[in-house]
N, CA, C and O of each residue as an XYZ file, in Angstrom:
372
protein
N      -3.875     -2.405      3.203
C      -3.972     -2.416      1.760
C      -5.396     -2.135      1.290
O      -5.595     -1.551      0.224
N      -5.999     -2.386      1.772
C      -7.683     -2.095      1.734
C      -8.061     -0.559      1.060
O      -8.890     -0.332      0.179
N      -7.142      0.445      1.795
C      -7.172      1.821      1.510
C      -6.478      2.139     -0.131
O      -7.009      2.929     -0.912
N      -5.303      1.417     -0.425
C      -5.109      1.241     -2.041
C      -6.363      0.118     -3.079
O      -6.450     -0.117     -4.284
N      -6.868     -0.169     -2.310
C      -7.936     -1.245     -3.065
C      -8.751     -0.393     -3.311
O      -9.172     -0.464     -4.466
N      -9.222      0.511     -2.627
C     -10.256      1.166     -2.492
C     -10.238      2.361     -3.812
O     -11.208      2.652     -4.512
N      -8.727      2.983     -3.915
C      -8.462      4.219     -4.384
C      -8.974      4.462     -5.404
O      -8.969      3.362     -5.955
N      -9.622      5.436     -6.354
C     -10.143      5.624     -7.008
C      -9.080      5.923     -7.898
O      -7.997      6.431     -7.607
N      -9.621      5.443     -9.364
C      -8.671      5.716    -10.650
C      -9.687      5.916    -11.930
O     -10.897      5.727    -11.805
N      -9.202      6.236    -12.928
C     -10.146      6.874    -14.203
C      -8.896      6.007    -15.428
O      -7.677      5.868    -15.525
N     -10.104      5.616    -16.154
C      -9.158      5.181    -17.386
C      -9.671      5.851    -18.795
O     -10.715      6.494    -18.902
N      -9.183      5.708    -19.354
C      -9.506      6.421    -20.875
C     -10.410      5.518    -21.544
O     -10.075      4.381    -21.874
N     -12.017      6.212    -21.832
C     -12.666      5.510    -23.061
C     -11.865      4.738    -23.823
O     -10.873      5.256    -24.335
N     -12.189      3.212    -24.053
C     -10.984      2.608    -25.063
C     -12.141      2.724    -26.594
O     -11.961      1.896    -27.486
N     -12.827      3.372    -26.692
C     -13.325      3.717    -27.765
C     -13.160      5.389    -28.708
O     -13.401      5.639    -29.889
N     -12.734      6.145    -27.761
C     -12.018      7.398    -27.589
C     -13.065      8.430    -27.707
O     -13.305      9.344    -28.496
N     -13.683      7.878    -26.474
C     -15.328      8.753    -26.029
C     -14.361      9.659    -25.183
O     -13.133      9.646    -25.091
N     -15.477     10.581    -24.498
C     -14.645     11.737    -23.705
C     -15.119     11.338    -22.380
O     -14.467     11.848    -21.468
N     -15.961     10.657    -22.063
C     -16.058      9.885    -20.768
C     -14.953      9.023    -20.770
O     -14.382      8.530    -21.743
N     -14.634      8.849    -19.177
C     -13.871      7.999    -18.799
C     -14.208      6.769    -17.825
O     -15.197      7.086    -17.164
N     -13.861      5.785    -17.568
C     -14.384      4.739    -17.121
C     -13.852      5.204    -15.513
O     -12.678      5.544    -15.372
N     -14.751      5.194    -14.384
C     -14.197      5.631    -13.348
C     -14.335      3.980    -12.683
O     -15.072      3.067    -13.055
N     -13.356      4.016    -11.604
C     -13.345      2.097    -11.154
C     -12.314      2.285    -10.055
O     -11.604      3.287     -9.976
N     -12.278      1.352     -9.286
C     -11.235      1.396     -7.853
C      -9.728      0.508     -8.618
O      -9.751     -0.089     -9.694
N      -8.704      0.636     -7.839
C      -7.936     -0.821     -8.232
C      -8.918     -2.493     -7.875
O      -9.108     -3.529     -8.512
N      -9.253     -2.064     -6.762
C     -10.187     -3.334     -6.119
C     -10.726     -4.233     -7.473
O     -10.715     -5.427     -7.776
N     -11.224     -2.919     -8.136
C     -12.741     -3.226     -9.191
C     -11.462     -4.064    -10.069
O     -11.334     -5.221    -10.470
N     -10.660     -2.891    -10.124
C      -9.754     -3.882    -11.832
C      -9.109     -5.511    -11.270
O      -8.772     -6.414    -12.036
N      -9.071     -5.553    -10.101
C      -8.592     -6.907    -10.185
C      -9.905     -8.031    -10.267
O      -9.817     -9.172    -10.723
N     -11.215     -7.351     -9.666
C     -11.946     -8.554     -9.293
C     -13.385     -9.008    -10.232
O     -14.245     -9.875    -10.076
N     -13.025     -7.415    -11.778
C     -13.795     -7.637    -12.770
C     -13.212     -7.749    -13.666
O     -12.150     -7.244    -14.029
N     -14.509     -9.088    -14.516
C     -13.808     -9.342    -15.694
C     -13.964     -7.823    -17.148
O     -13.458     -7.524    -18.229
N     -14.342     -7.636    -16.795
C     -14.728     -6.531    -18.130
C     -15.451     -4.690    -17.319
O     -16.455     -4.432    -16.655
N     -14.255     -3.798    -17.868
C     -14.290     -2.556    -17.329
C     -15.646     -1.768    -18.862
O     -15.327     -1.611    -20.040
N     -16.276     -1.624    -18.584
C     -17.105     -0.991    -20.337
C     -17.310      0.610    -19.706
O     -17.232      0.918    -18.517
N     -17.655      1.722    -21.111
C     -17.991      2.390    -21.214
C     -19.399      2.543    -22.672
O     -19.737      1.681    -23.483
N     -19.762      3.547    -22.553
C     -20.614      3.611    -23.589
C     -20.034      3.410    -25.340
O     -20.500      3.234    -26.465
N     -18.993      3.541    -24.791
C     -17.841      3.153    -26.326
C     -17.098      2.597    -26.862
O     -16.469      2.688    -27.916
N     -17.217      1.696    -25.715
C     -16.227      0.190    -25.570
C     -15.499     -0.315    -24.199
O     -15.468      0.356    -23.167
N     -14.950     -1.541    -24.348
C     -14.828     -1.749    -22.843
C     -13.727     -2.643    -23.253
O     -13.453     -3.149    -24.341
N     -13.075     -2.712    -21.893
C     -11.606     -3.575    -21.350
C     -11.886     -4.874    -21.039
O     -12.513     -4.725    -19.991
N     -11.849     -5.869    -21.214
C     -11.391     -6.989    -21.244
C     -10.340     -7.594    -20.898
O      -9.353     -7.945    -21.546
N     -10.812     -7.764    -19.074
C      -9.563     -8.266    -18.395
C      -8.977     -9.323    -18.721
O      -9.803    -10.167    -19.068
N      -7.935     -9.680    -18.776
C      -7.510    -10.927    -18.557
C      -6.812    -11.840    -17.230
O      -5.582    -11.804    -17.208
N      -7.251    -12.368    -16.513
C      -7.296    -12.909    -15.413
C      -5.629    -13.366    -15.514
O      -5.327    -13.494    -14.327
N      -4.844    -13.564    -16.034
C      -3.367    -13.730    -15.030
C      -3.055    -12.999    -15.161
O      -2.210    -12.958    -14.266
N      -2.941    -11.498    -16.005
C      -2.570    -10.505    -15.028
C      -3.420     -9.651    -13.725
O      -2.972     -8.731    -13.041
N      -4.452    -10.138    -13.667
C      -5.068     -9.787    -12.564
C      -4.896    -10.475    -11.420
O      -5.190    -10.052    -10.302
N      -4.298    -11.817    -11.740
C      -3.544    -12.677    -10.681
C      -2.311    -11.979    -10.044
O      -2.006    -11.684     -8.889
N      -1.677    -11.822    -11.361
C      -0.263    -11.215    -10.989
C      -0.576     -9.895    -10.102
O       0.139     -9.613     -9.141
N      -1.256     -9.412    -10.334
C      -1.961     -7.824     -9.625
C      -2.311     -8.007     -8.286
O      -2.170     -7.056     -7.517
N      -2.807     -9.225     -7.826
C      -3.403     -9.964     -6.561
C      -1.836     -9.956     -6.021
O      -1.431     -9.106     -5.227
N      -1.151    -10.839     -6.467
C       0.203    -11.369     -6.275
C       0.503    -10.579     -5.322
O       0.566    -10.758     -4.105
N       0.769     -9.266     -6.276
C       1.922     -8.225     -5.742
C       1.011     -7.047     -4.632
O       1.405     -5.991     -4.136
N      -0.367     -7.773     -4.516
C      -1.289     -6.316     -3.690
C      -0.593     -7.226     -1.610
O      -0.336     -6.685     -0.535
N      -0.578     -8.799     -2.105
C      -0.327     -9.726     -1.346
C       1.076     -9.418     -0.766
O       1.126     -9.346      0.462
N       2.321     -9.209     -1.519
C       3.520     -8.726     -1.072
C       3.271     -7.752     -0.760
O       3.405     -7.748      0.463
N       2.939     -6.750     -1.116
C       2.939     -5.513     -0.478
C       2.467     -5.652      0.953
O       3.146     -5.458      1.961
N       1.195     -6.019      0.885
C       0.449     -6.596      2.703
C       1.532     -7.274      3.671
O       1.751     -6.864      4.811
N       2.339     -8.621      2.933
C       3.476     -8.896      3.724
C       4.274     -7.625      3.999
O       4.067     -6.946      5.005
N       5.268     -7.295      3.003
C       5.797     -6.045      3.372
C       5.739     -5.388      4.326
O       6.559     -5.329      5.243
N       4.571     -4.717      4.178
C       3.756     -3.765      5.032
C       4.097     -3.969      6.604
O       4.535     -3.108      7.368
N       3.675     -5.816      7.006
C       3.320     -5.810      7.994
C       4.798     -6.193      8.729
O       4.975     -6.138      9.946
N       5.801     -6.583      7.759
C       7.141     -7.020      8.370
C       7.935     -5.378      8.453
O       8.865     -5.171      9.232
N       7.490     -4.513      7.697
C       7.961     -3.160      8.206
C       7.451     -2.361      9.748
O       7.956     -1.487     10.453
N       6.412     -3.036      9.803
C       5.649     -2.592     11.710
C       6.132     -3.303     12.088
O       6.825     -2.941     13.039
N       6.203     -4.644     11.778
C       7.496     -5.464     13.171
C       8.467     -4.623     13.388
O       8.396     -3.776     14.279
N       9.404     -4.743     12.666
C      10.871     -4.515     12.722
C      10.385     -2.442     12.933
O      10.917     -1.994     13.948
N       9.978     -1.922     12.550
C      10.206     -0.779     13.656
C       9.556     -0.547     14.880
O       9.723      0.545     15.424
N       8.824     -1.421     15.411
C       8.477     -1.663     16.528
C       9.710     -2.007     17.645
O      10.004     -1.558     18.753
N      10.207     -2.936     16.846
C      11.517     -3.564     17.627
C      12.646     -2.089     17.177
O      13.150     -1.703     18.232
N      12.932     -1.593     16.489
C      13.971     -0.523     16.377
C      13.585      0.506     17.130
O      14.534      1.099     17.643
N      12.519      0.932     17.382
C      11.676      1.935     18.684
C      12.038      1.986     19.538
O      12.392      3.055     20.034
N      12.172      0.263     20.436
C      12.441     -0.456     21.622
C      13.913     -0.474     21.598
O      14.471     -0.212     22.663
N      14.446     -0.669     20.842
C      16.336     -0.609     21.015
C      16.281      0.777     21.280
O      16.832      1.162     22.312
N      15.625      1.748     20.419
C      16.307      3.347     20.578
C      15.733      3.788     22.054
O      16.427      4.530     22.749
N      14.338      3.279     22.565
C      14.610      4.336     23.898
C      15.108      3.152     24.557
O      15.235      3.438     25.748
N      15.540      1.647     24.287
C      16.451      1.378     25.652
C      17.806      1.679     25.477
O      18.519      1.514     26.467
N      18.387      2.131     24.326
C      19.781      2.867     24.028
C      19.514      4.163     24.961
O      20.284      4.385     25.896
N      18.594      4.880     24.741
C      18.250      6.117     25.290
C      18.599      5.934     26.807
O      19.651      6.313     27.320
N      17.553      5.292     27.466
C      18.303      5.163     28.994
C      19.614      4.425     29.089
O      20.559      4.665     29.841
N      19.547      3.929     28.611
C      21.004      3.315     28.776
C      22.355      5.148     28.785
O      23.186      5.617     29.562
N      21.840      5.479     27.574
C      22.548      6.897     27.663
C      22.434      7.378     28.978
O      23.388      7.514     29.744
N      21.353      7.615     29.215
C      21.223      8.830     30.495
C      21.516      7.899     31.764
O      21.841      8.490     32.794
N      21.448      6.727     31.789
C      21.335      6.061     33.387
C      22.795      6.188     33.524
O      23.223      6.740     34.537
N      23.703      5.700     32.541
C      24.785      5.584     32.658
C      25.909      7.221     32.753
O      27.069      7.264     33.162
N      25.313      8.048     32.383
C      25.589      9.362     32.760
C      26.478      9.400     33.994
O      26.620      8.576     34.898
N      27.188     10.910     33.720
C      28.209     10.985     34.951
C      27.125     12.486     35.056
O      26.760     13.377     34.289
N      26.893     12.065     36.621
C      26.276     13.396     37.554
C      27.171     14.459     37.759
O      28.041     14.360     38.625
N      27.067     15.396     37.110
C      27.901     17.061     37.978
C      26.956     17.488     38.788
O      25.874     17.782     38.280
N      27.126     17.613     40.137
C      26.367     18.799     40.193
C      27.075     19.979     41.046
O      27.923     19.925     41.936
N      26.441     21.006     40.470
C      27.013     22.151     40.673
C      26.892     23.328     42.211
O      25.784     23.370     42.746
N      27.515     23.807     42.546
C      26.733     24.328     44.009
C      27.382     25.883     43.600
O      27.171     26.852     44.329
């Protein structure tokens, strides 16, 4: 998740300058106030909680999706030999 924390995003002057406020997600959760030369954002901390929340599920997520195809990997090539060991041999002359 580090690599979405990181990502770079642009928000719109909230003063309706033609600069834009450039900032990571990281930045928007862990500052209180985004400014530009024309005005500035004013976080409010439970939805930046809630933002934490869900950066947190996602990380679970994440890491219960590498389990479980780790383990579905391991069923498919032991299905796999199981295919071929159990094979009927022709061979041909």
């Amino acid at each position: 998740m580090n690599e979405l924390l990181k990502t770079k995003t642009e928000l719109p002057c909230p003063g309706g300058g033609y600069s834009k406020i450039k900032t990571t997600y990281g930045d928007v959760m862990k500052k209180s106030k985004l400014s530009s030369s024309k005005g500035e954002y004013r976080l409010k901390s439970q939805y930046q909680s809630k933002m934490r929340s869900t950066v947190n599920k996602m990380e679970s997520l994440q890491k219960k999706f590498e389990k479980e195809m780790g383990r579905a990997q391991e069923d498919f090539y032991e299905a796999f030999q199981n295919v071929i060991s159990n094979a009927d041999v022709v061979i041909k002359r």
